[in-house]
C-alpha positions as a Markdown table, in Angstrom:
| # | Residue | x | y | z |
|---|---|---|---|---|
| 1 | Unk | -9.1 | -18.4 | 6.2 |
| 2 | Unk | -6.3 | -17.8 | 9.0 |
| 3 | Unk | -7.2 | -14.5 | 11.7 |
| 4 | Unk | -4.5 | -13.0 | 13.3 |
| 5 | Unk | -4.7 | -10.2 | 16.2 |
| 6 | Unk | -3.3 | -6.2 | 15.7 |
| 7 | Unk | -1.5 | -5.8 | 18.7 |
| 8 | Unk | -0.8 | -2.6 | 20.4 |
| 9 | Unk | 1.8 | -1.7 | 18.5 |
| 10 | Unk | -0.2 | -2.6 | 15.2 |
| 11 | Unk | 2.0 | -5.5 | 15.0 |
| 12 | Unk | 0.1 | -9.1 | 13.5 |
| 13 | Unk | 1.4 | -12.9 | 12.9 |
| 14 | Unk | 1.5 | -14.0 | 9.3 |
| 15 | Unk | -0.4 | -17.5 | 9.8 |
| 16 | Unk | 2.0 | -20.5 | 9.0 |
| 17 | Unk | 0.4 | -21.5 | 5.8 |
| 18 | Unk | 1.0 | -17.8 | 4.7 |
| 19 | Unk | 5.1 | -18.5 | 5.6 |
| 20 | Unk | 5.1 | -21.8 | 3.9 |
| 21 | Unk | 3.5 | -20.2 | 1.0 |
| 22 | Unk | 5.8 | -17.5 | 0.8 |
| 23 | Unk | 9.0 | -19.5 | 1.9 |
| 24 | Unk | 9.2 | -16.6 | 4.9 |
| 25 | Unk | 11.9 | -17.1 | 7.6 |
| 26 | Unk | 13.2 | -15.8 | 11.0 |
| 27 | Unk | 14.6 | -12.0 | 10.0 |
| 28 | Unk | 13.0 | -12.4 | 6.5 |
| 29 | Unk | 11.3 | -8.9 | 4.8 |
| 30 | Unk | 8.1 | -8.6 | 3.6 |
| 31 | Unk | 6.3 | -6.5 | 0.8 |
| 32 | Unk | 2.9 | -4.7 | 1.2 |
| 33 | Unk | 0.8 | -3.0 | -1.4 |
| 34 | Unk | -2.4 | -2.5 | -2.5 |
| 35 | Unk | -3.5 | -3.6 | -5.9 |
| 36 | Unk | -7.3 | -3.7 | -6.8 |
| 37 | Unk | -8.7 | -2.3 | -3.9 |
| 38 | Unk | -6.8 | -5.7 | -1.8 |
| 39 | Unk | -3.3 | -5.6 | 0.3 |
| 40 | Unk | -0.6 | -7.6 | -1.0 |
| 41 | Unk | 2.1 | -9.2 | 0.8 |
| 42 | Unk | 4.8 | -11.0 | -0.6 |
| 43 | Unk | 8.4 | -11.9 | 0.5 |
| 44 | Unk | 10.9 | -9.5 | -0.1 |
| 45 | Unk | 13.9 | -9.7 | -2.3 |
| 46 | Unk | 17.4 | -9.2 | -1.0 |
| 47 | Unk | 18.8 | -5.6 | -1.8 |
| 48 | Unk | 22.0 | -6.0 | -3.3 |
| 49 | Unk | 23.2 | -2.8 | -1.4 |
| 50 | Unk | 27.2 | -2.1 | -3.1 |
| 51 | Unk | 25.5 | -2.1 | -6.7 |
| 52 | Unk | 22.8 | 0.1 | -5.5 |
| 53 | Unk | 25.3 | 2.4 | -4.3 |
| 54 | Unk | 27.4 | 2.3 | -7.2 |
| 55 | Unk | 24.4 | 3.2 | -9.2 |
| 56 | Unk | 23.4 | 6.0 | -7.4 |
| 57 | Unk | 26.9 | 7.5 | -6.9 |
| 58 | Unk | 26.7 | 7.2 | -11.1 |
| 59 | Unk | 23.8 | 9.3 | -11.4 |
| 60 | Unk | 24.9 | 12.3 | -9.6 |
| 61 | Unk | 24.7 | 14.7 | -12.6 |
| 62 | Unk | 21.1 | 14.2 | -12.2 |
| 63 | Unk | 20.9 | 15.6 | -8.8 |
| 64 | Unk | 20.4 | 19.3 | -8.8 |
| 65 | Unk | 17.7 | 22.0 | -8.1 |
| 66 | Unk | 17.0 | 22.2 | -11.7 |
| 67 | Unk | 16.7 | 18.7 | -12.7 |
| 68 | Unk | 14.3 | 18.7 | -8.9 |
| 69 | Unk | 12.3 | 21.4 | -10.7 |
| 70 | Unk | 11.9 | 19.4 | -14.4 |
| 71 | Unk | 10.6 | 16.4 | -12.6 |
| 72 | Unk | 8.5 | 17.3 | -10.4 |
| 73 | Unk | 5.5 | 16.8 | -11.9 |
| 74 | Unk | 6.1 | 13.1 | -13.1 |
């Protein structure tokens, strides 16, 4: 088991093993969750950033106060 410090600014090292594991690099993203009472981390995938904005400029008629209101509970 690899122990790494909180710094100040709640910052920590992932241990090398962990970035081998993971295939982390320089400038790559990581994941956190918590699943079963543990944290998760895992690398992150790239966004593909035009398709996500295509998509969301295609779901416009979904964004009103109305359709706010229906879903709010979900």
């Amino acid at each position: 088991m690899d122990i790494s410090k909180m710094t100040s600014k709640y910052q920590a090292t992932i241990p090398q093993e962990i970035r081998k594991f993971l295939g982390l690099g320089k400038g790559d993203a990581v994941n956190f969750r918590i699943e079963n009472e543990r944290v998760v981390v895992e690398k992150a995938r790239p966004v593909d950033w035009q398709f996500a904005r295509f998509t969301g400029e295609t779901l416009s008629e979904w964004d009103s106060p109305e359709d706010d209101e229906a879903f709010r509970g979900l």
